[in-house]
py3Dmol code that shows the C-alpha trace and the ligand (Angstrom):
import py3Dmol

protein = """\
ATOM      1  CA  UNK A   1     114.955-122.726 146.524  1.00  0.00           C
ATOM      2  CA  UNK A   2     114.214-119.919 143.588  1.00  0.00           C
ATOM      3  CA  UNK A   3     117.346-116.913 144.145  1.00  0.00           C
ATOM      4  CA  UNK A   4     114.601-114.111 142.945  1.00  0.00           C
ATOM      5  CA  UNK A   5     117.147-111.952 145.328  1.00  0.00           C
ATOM      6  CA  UNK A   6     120.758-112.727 144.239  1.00  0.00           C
ATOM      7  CA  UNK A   7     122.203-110.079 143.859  1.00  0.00           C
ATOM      8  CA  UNK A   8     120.024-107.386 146.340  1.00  0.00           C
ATOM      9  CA  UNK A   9     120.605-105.967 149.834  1.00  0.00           C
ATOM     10  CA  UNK A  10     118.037-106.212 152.505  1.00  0.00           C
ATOM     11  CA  UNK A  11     117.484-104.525 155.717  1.00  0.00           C
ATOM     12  CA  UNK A  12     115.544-106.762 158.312  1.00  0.00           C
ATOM     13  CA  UNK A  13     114.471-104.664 161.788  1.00  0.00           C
ATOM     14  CA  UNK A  14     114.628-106.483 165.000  1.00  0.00           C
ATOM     15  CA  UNK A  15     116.170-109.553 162.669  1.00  0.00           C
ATOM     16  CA  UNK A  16     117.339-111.578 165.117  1.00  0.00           C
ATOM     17  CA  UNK A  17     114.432-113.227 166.563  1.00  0.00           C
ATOM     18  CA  UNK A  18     110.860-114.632 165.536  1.00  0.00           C
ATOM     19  CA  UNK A  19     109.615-113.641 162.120  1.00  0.00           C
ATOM     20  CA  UNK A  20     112.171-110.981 161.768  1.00  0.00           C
ATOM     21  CA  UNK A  21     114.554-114.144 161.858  1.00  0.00           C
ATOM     22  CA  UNK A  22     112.340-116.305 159.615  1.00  0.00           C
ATOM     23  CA  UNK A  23     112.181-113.141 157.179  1.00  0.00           C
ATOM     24  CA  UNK A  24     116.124-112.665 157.134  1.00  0.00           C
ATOM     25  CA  UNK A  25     117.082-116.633 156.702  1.00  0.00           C
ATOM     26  CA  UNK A  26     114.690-116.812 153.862  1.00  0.00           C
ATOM     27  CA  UNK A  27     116.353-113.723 151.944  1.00  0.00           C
ATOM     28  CA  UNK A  28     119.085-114.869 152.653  1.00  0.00           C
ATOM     29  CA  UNK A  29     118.318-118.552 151.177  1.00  0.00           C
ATOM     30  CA  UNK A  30     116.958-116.526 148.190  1.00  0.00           C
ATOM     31  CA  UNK A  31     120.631-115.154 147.503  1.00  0.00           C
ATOM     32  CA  UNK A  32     120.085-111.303 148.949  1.00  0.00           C
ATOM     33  CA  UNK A  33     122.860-109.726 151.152  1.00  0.00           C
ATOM     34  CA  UNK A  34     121.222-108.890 154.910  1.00  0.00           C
ATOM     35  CA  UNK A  35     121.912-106.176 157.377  1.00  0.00           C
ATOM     36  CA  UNK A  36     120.378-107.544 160.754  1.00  0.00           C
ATOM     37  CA  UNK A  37     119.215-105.067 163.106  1.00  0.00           C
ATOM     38  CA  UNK A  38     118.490-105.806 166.358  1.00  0.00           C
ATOM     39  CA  UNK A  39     119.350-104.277 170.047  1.00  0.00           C
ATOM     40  CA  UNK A  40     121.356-106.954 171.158  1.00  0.00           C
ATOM     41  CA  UNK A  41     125.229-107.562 169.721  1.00  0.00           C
ATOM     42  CA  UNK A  42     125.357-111.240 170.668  1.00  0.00           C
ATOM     43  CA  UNK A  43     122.160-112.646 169.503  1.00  0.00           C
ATOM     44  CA  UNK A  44     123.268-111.121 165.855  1.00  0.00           C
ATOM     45  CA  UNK A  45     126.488-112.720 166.389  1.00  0.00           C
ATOM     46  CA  UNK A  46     124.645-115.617 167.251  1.00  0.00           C
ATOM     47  CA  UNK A  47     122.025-115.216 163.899  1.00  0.00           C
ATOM     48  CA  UNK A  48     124.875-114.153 161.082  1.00  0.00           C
ATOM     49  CA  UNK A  49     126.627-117.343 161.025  1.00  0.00           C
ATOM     50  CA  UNK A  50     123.525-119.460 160.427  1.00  0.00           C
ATOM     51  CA  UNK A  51     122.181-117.282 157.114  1.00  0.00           C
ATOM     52  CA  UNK A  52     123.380-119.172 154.068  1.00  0.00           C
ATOM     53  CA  UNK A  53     126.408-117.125 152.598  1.00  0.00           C
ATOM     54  CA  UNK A  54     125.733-115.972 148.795  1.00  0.00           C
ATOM     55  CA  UNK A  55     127.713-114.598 146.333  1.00  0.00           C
ATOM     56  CA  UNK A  56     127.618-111.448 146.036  1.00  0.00           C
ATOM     57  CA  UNK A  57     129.216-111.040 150.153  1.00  0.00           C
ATOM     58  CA  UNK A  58     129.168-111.221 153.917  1.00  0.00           C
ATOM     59  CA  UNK A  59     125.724-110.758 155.870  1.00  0.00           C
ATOM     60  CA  UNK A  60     126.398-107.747 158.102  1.00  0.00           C
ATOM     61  CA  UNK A  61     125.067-107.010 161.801  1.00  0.00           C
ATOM     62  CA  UNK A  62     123.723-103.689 162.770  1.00  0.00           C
ATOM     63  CA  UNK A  63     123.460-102.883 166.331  1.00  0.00           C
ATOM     64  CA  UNK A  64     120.586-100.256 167.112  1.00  0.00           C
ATOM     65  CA  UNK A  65     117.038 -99.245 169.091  1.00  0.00           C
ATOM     66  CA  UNK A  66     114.998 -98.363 166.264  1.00  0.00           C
ATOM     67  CA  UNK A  67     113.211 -95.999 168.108  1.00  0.00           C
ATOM     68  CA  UNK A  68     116.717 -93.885 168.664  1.00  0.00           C
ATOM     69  CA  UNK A  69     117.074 -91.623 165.270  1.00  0.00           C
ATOM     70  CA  UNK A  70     120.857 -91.433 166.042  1.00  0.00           C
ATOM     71  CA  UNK A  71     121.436 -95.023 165.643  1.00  0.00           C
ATOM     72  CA  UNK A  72     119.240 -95.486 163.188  1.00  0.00           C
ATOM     73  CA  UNK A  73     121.454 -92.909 161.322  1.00  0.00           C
ATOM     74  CA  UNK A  74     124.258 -95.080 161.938  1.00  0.00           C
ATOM     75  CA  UNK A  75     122.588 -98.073 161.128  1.00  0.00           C
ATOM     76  CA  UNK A  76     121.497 -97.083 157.490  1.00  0.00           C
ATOM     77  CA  UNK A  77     124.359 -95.499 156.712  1.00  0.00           C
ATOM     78  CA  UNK A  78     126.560 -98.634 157.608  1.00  0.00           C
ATOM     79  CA  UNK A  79     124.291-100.966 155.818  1.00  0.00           C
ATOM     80  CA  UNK A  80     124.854 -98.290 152.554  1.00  0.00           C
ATOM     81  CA  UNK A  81     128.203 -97.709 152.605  1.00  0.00           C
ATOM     82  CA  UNK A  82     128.575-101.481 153.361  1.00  0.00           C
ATOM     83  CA  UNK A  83     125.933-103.164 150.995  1.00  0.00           C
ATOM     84  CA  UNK A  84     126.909-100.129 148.465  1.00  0.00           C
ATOM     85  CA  UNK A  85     123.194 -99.575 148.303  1.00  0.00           C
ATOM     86  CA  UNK A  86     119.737-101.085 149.121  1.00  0.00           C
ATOM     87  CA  UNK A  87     116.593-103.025 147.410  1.00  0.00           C
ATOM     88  CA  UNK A  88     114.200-104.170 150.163  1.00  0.00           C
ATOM     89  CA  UNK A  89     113.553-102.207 154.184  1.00  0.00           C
ATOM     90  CA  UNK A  90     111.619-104.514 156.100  1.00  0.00           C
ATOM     91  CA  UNK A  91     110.517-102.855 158.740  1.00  0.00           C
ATOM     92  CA  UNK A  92     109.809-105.625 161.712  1.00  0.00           C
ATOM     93  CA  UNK A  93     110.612-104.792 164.693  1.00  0.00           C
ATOM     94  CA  UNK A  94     107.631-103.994 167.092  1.00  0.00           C
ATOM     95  CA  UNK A  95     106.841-104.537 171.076  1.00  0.00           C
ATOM     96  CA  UNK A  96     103.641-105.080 172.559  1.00  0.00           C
ATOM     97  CA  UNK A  97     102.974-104.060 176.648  1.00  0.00           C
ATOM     98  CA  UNK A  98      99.705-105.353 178.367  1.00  0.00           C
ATOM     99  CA  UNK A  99      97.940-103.058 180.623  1.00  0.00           C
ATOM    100  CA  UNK A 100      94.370-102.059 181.373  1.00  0.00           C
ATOM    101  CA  UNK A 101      93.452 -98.905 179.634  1.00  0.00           C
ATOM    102  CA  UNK A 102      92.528 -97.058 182.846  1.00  0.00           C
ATOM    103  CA  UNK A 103      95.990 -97.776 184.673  1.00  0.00           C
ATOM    104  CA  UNK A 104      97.588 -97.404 181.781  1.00  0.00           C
ATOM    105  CA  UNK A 105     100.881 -95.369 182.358  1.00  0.00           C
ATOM    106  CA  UNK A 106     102.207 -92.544 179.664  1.00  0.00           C
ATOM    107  CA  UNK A 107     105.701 -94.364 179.305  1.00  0.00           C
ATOM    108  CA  UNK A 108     104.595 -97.730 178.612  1.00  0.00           C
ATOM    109  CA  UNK A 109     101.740 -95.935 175.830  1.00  0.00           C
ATOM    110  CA  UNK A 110     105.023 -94.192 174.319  1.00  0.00           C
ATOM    111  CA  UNK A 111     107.323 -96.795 174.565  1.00  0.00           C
ATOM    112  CA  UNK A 112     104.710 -99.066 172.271  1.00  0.00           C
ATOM    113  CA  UNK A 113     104.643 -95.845 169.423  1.00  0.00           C
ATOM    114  CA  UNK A 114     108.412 -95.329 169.899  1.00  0.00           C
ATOM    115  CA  UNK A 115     109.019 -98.132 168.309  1.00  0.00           C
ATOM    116  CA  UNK A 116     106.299 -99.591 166.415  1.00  0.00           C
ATOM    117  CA  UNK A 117     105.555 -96.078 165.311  1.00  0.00           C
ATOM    118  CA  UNK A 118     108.543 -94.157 165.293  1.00  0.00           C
ATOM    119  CA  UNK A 119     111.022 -96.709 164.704  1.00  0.00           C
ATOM    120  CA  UNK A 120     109.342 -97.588 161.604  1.00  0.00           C
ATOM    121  CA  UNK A 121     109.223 -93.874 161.037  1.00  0.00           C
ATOM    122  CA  UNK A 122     112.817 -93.144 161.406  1.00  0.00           C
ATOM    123  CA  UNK A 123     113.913 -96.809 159.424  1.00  0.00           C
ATOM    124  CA  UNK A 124     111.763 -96.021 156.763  1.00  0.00           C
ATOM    125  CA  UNK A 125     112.742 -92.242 156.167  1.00  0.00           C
ATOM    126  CA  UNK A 126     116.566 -92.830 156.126  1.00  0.00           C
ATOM    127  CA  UNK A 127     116.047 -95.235 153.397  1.00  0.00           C
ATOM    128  CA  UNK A 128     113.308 -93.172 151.045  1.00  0.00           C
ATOM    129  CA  UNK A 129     115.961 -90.225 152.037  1.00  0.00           C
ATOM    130  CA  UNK A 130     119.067 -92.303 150.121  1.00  0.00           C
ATOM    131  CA  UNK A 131     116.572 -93.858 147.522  1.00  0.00           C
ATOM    132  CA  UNK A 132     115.703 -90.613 146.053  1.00  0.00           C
ATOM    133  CA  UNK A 133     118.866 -88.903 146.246  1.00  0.00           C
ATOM    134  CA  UNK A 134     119.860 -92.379 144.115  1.00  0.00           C
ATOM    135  CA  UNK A 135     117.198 -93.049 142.245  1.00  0.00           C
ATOM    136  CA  UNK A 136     116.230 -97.082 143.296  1.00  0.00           C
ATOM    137  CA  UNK A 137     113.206 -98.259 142.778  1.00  0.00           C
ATOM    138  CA  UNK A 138     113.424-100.064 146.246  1.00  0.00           C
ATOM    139  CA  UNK A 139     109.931-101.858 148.001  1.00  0.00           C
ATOM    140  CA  UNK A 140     109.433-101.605 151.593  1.00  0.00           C
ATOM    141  CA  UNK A 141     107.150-103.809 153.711  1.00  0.00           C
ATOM    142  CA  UNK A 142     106.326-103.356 157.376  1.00  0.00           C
ATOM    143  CA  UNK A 143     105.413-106.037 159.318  1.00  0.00           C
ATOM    144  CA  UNK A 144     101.628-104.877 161.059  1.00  0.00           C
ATOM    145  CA  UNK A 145      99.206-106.861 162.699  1.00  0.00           C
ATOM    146  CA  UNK A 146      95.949-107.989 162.318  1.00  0.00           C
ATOM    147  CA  UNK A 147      95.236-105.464 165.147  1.00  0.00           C
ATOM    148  CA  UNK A 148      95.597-103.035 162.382  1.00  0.00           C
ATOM    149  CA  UNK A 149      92.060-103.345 161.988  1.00  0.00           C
ATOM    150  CA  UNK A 150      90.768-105.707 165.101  1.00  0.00           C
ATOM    151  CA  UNK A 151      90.027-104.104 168.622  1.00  0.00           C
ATOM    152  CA  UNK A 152      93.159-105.717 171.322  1.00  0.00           C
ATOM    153  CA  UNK A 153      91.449-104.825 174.677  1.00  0.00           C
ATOM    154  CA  UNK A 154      94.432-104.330 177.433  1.00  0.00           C
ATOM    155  CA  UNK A 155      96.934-103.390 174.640  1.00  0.00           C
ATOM    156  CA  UNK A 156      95.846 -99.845 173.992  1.00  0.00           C
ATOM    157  CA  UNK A 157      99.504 -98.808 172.345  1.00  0.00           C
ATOM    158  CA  UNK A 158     100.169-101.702 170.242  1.00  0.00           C
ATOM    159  CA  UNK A 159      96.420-100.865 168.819  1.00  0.00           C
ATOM    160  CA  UNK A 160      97.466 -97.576 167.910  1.00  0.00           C
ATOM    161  CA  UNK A 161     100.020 -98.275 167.084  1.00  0.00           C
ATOM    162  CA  UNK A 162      99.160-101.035 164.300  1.00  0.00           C
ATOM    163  CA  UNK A 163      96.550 -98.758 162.970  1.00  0.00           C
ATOM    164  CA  UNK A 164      98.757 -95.968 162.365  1.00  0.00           C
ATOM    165  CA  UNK A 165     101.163 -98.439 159.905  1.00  0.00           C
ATOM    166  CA  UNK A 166      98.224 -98.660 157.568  1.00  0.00           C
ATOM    167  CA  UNK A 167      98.034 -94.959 157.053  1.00  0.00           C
ATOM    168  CA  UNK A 168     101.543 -94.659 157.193  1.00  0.00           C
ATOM    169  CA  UNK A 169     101.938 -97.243 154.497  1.00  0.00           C
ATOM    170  CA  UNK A 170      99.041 -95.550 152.112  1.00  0.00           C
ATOM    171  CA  UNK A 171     100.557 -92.280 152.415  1.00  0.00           C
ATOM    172  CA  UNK A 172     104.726 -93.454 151.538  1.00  0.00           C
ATOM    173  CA  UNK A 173     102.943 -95.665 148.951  1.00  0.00           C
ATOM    174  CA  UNK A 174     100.928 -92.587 147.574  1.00  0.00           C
ATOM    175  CA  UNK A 175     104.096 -89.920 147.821  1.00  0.00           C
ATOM    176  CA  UNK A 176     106.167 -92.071 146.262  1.00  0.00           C
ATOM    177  CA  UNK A 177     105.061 -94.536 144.068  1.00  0.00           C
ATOM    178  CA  UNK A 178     105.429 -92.069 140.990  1.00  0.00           C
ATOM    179  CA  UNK A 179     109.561 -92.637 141.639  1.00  0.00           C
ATOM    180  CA  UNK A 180     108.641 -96.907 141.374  1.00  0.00           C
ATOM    181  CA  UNK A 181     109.225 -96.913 145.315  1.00  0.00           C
ATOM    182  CA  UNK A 182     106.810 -99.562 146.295  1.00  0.00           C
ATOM    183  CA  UNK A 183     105.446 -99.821 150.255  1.00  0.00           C
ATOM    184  CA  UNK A 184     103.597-102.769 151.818  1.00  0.00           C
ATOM    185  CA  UNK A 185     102.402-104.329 155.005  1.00  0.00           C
ATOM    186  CA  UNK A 186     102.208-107.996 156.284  1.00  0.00           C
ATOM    187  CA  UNK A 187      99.143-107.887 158.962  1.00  0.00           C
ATOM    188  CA  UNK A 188     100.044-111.498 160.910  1.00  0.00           C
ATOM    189  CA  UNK A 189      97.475-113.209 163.134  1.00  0.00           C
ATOM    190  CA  UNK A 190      98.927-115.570 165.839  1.00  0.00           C
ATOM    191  CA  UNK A 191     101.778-116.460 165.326  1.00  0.00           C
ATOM    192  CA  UNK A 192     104.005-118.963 167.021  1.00  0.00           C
ATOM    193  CA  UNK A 193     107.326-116.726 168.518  1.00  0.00           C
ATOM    194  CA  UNK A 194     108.615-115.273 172.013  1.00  0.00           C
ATOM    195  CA  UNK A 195     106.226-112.298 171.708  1.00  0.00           C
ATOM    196  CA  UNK A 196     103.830-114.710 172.591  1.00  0.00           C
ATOM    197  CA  UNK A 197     105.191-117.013 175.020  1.00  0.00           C
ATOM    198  CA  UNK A 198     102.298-116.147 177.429  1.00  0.00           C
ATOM    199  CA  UNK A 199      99.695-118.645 175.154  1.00  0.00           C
ATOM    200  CA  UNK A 200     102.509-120.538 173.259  1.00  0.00           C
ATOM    201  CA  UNK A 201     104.088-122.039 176.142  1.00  0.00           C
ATOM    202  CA  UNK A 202     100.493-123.137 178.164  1.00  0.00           C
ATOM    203  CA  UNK A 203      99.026-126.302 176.482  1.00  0.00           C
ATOM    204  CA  UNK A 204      95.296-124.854 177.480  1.00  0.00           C
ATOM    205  CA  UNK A 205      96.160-121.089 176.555  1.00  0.00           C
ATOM    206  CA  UNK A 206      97.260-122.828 173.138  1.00  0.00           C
ATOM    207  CA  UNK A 207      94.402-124.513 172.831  1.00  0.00           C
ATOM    208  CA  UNK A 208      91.900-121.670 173.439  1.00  0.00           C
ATOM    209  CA  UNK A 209      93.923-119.273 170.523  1.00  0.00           C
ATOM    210  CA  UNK A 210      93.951-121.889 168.177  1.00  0.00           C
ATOM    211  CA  UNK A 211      89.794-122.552 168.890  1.00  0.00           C
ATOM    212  CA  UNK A 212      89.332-119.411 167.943  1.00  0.00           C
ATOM    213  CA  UNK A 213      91.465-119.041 164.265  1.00  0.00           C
ATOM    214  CA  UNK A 214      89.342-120.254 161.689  1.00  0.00           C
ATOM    215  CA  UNK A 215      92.082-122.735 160.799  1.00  0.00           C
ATOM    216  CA  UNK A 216      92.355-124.108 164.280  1.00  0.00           C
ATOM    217  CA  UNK A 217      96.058-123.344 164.469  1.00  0.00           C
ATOM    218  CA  UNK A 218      98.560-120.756 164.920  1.00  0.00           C
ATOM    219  CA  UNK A 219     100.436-119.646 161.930  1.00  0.00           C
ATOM    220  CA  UNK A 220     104.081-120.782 161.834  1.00  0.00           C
ATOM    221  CA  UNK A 221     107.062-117.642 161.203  1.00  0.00           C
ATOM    222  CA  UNK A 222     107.963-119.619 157.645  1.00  0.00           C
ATOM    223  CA  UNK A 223     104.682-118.778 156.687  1.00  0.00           C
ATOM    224  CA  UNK A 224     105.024-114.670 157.515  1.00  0.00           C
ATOM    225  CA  UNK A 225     108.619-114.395 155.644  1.00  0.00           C
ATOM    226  CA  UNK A 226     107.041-116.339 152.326  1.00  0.00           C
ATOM    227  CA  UNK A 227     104.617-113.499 151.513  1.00  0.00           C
ATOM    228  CA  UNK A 228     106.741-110.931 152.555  1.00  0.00           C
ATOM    229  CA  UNK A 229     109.449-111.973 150.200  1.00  0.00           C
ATOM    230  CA  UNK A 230     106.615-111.889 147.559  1.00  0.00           C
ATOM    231  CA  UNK A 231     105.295-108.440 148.439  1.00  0.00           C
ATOM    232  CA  UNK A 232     109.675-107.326 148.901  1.00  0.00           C
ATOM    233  CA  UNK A 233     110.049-109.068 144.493  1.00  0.00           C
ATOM    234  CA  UNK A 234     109.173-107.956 141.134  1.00  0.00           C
ATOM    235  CA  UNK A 235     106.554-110.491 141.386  1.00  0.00           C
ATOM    236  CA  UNK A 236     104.766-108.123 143.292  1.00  0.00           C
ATOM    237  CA  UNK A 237     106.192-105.021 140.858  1.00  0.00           C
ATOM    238  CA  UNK A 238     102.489-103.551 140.599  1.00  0.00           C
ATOM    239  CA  UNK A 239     101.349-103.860 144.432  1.00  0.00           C
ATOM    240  CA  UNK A 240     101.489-100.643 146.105  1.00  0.00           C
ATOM    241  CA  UNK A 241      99.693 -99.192 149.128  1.00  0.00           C
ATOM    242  CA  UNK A 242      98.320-102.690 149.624  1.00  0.00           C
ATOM    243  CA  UNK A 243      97.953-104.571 153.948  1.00  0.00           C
ATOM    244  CA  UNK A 244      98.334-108.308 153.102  1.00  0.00           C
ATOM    245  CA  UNK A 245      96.335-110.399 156.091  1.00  0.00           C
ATOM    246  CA  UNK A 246      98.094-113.362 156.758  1.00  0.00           C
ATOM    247  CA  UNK A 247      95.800-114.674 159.715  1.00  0.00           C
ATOM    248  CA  UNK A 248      94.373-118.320 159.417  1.00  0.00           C
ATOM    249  CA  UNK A 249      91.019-116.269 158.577  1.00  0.00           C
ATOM    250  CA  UNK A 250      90.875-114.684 161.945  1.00  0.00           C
ATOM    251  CA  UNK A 251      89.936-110.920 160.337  1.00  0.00           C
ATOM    252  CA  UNK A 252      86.706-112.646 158.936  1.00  0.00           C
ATOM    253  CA  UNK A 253      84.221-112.210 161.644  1.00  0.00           C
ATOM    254  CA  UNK A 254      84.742-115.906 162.936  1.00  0.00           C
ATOM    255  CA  UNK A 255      81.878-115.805 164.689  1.00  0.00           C
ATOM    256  CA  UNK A 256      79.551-116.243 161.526  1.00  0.00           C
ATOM    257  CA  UNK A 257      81.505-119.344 160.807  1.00  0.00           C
ATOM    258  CA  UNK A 258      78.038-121.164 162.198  1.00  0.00           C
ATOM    259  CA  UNK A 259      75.134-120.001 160.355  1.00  0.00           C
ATOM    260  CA  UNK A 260      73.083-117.471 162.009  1.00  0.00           C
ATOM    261  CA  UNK A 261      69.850-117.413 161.445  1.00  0.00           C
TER     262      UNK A 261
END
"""
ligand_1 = """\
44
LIG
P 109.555 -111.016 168.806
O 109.400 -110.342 170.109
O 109.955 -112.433 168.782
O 110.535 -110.214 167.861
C 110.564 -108.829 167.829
C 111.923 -108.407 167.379
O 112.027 -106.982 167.381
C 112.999 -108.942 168.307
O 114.097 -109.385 167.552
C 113.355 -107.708 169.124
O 114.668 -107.744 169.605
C 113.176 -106.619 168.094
N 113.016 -105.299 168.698
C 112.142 -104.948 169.670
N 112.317 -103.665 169.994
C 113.319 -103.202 169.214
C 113.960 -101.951 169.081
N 113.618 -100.896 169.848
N 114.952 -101.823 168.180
C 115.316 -102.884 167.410
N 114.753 -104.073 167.484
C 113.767 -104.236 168.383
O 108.165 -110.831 168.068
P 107.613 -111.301 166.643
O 106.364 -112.032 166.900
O 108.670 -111.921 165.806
O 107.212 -109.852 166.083
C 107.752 -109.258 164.943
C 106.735 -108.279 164.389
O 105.561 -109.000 164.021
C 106.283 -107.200 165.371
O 106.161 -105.969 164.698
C 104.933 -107.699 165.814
O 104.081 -106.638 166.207
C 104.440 -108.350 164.541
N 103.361 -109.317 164.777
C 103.575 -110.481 165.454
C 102.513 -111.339 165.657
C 102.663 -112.643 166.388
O 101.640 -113.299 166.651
N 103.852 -113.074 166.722
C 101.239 -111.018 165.185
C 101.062 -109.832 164.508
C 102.129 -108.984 164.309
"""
view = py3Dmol.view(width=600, height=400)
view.addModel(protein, "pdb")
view.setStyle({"model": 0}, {"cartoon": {"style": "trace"}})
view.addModel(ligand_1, "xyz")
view.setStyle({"model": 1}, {"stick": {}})
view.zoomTo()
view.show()
């Protein structure tokens, strides 16, 4: 594999599992130093010793809720002081919590924006906080959703929640692209991880997402972390502002696949 990251330090959000995981193995393989985040101590300790080592030093493991601004404090300032800097925030981590909207309880609607919405807040603004006190011309991409822009019926949160990242991500890419701080989004379709064991783990649940993708299958997390790595490089050093779709064609109106006329 190409090392278009030896040499950088990358911070991966709720790292440990899923495309977070994907995302920080292939950074990793590319030659970048990775803090993990994730909530759980032991499945980091489970996650660091897998990531190829590279040169420039030790992976690190940072224990935190992202939606918590204390130890999200701690967090980024460990992975500074530790990493002596930073090049790439990938903002990841993000729940999901099913409910009609009628029944819909105000905890489980905040939970959803506390941390696909705050967390990504909080992770993003201790980083732009330390990247213009030190001048880097870092890149940030949050992972979104294709529910960014597509209706989720019975997930009224992780709508809102989705849709706010594209604002978000326009306005930190307007405020600060004059500095050469770049912000992007990945907006995944289905994709095959344990946020979805409800369809991934029933043969005919399977069956019916994958009728419905234009490509007839799931996307794999491999194919989430490639374009975010691409979106994170210099290969990407004019792309600001910008949601990347990564979706098997799903956010093309699939029904017009057949001709109607
Ligand atoms: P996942 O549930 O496998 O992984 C989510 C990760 O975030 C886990 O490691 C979890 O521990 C971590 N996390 C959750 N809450 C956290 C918190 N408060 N603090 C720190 N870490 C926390 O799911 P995934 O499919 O890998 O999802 C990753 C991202 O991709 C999410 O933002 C999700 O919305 C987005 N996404 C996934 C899909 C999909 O089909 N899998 C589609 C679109 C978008």
């Amino acid at each position: 594999s190409t090392q278009r990251f030896a040499g950088k330090r990358v911070f991966v959000s709720g790292g440990s599992q899923g495309i977070g995981e994907a995302i920080s193995l292939a950074f990793a393989r590319e030659g970048a130093r990775v803090a993990i985040n994730g909530r759980k101590k032991d499945k980091l300790d489970e996650l660091l010793p897998r990531l190829p080592k590279v040169e420039a030093g030790p992976h690190i493991e940072c224990v935190a809720d992202v939606s918590q601004e204390n130890a999200v404090i701690e967090a980024l300032d460990k992975t500074f002081r530790e990493l002596n800097g930073l090049d790439v925030l990938i903002c990841n981590a993000g729940i999901q919590v099913q409910s009609p909207s009628e029944s819909l309880s105000l905890a489980d609607f905040e939970k959803v924006l506390s941390v696909n919405v705050t967390g990504v807040m909080l992770c993003t603004r201790e980083v732009l906080r330390r990247w213009v006190k030190d001048g880097t011309k870092g890149s940030i991409v949050i992972n979104s959703s294709v529910h960014q822009i597509i209706p989720k019926p019975g997930f009224l949160g992780y709508s809102a929640s989705k849709g706010a990242i594209g604002n978000m991500v326009r306005t930190w890419a307007l405020e600060y692209a004059s500095r050469g701080i770049r912000v992007n989004a990945v907006a995944p379709g289905a994709i095959v991880t344990p946020i979805n064991d409800a369809w991934v783990k029933d043969p005919k649940k399977y069956k019916a997402v994958s009728e419905h993708i234009p490509m007839r299958r799931p996307g794999e997390s491999d194919e989430i972390a490639e374009p975010t790595l691409f979106l994170a490089s210099d290969q990407a050093s004019y792309v600001t502002g910008q949601t990347l779709y990564i979706d098997g064609g799903m956010t093309l109106y699939a029904d017009f696949e057949k001709n109607w006329t």
